[in-house]
C-alpha positions, 0 to 999 in steps of 0.5 A, a space after each residue: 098505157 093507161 093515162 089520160 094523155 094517151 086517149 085517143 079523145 083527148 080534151 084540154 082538161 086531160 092535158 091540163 089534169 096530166 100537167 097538175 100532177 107536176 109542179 113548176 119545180 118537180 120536187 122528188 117525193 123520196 125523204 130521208 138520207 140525202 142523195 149521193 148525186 143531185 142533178 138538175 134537168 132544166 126543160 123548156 116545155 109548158 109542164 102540161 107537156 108530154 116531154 115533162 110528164 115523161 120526163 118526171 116518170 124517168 126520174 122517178 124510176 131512176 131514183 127508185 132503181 139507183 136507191 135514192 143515190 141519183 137525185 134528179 130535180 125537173 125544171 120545166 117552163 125556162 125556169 133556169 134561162 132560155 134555151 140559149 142560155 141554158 145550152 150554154 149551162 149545159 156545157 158548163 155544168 150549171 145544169 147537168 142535164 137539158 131538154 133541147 130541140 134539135 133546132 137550137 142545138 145546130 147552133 152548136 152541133 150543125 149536124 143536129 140541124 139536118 132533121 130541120 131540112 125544109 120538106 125533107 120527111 113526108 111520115 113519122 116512119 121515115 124519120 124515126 128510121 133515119 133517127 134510130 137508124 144511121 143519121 142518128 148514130 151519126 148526128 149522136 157522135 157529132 154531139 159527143 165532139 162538142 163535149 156533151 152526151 145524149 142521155 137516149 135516142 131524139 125525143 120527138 117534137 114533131 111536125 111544124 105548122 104555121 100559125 098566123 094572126 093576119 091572114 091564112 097560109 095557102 101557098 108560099 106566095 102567101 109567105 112573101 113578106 110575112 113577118 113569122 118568128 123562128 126560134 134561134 135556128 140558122 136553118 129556119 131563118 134560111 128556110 123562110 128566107 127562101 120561101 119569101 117570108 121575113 123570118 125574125 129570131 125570138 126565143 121561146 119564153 119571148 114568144 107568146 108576148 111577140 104575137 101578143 103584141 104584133 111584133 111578128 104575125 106569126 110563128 112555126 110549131 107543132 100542135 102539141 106547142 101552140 095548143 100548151 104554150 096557149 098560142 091559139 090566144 092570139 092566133 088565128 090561122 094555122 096552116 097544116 105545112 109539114 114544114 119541117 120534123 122536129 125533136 129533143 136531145 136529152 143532152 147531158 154534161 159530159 163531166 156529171 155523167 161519166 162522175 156516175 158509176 157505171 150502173 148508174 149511167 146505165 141506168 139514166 139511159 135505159 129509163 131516159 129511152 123509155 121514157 122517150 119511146 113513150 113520148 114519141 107516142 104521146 106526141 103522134 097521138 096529140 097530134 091526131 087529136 089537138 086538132 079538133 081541141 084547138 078548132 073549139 078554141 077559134 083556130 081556123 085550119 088550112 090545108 096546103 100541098 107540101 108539093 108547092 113548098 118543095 117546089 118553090 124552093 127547088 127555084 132557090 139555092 136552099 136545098 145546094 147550101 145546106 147540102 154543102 153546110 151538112 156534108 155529102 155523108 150526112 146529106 148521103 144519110 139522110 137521102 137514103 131514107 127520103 130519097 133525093 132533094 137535090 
């Protein structure tokens, strides 16, 4: 790949000149006769994000390779409602498609949650070979049982990290009582529960004025987010925890997928999973080089030891809940892979 978000170098000004080309409603370029199929695809990413720049390139190819008969219009940045919200339109048809983190959407799908385990995955190499292995399949037929389709393979988010405005996050004795907002993901909540911490649930669109505002002193998130969402304004620390993997599901309205003839199914999840794949990339480079970027911006990094957390909350019931909440099969599944938790 030769565009500027795929450098190893990469600065603020590729990020920002790579979301410039996409416009806070991503109008097709293509003119003429109308579409056969117009859909929406609704986004909660800043438009600088790579989840948007490769989700324009899908569409763009998807609208090329189907003649013009499938319109897909991007929105990004909540436009059409918080995640919450828009979870709900996708199961109504009120957006065909929706870009959700795997976190939210075990609040519908509990299956979906197991990628947020505390400390579970130690390398990207082992989650993508649970994810395009096993408990992906797995995860993707508990998403089908509630009425939606996922249009690829999970997109990824990446590693979270804690960001704090008060003081840095060494060990979990520094967590006990700190105020960090989570998004709306029972597994976070229980989580920093047990690690001593007094999580608060905020949607995303609400976050930056709730650290803005000291609401919360902190919150949880990969680099690539608090470096687009500007978190480092009001910020000061970030603690390099590991915490837990993250990623998207390109879900899709069961009724607006299977309305498309086939070929043009097809289609939609051959260009969905490439352009997927090339998002994963994205995100593991930006989360080599947004380190350096977001130390020019005042952010002070923390090292930790991953170990102390587990630790910690081997002491607690965390790890013998969520086995019993996800199931023996799944927990099976995702132990396989990084051996035993419990």
């Amino acid at each position: 790949m030769t565009d500027a978000i795929s450098s190893p170098a990469l600065t603020r000004r590729a990020v920002c000149a790579a979301g410039a080309a996409l416009p806070l409603v991503a109008i097709l370029t293509r003119r003429g006769d109308a579409a056969e199929f117009t859909y929406k695809l609704a986004t909660g990413q800043d438009p600088t994000h790579p989840v948007n720049k490769r989700s324009q390139e899908a569409i763009d190819r998807i609208r090329e390779a189907t003649g013009g008969r499938l319109e897909i219009r991007l929105f990004p940045a909540n436009q059409l409602g918080s995640d919450t919200d828009l979870l709900g339109q996708v199961r109504n048809g009120g957006v065909e498609f929706f870009n959700e983190a795997a976190s939210i959407l075990a609040t519908l799908v509990p299956a979906a949650g197991i990628v947020n385990v505390g400390f579970a995955f130690t390398s990207e190499a082992q989650v993508w070979r649970a994810m395009d292995g096993a408990l992906g399949t797995y995860i993707q037929s508990q998403i089908e049982k509630v009425g939606l389709l996922t249009a690829s393979p999970i997109w990824a988010n990446g590693f979270r990290e804690i960001t704090s405005s008060t003081k840095p996050i060494h060990t979990p004795a520094d967590l006990q009582g700190f105020k960090i907002r989570v998004p709306a993901a029972p597994i976070l909540t229980s989580l920093f529960t047990a690690l001593g911490a007094g999580p608060t649930p905020i949607n995303f669109n609400e976050l930056y004025s709730a650290l803005q505002t000291k609401l919360v002193e902190g919150q949880e998130n990969p680099l690539p987010i608090i470096y687009t969402a500007k978190l480092f304004e009001v910020q000061q620390y970030c603690s390099l925890t590991n915490h837990v993997w993250d990623g998207y599901w390109i879900l899709a309205n069961r009724r607006a997928m299977l309305r498309l003839p086939q070929d043009m199914q097809e289609i939609v999840r051959r260009e969905f999973t490439a352009a997927g794949k090339q998002e994963r990339d994205d995100i593991a480079k930006l989360s080599q080089s947004l380190q350096e970027e977001l130390t020019s911006k005042g952010l002070k990094f923390v090292d930790t030891d991953a170990a102390s957390f587990r630790d910690k909350l081997k002491t607690t019931t965390f790890y013998k809940d969520w086995r019993a909440k996800f199931g023996d099969d799944a927990w099976r599944l995702l132990e396989d892979v990084v051996g035993p938790l419990t």
